[in-house]
BAKE-557925 format. One record per atom (N, C-alpha, C): residue in one letter; y negated, x, z negated. Coordinates in steps of 0.1 Angstrom, whole numbers, plus 5000, padded with zeros to 4 digits. Example, Ala and Ser with C-alpha at 12.3 -4.5 7.8 and 13.67 -1.06 7.14 Angstrom:
A505751324922;A504551234922;A503351324922;S502251284929;S501151374929;S500051294921;
This chain:
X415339918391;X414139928399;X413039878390;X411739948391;X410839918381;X410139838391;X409239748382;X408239638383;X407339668399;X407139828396;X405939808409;X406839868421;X408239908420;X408839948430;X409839808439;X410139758429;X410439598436;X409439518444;X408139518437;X407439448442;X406739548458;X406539658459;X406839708466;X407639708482;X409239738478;X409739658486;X409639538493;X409339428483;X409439268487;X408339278498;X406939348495;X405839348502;X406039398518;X407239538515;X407439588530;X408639478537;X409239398526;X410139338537;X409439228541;X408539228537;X407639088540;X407039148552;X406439218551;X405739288562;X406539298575;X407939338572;X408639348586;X409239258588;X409439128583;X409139008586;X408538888594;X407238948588;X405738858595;X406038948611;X406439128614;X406239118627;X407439068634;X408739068627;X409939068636;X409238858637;X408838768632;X408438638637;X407538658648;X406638738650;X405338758653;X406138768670;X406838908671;X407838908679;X408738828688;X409338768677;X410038668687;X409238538690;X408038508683;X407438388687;X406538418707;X406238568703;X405438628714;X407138628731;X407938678717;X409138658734;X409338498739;X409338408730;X409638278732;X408538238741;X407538238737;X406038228746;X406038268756;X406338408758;X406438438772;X407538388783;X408638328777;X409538278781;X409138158788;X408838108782;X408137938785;X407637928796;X406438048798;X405538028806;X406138018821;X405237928833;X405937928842;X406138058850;X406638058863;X407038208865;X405438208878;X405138338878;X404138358886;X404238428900;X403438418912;X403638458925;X404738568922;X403438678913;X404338808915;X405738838904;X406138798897;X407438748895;X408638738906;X408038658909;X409238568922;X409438618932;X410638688937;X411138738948;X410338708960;X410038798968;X409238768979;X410138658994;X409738599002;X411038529010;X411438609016;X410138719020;X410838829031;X411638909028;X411838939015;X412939059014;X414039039007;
């Protein structure tokens, strides 16, 4: 693999990297949060 095709890759694995963190930090966050009216089963039904 030449010089600019390595560096290349590293750049795209970096890249889908930063989203796949980006990703699970956004699932974990949403996780956390408390649950809201409309979330929550209604009592009547």
């Amino acid at each position: 693999m030449t010089g600019r095709a390595r560096r290349l890759a590293l750049t795209a694995i970096a890249v889908l990297a930063s989203w796949l963190l980006a990703i699970a930090g956004l699932s974990a966050a949403v996780a956390a949060l408390p649950v809201t009216p409309g979330n929550q089963p209604d009592h009547l039904d």
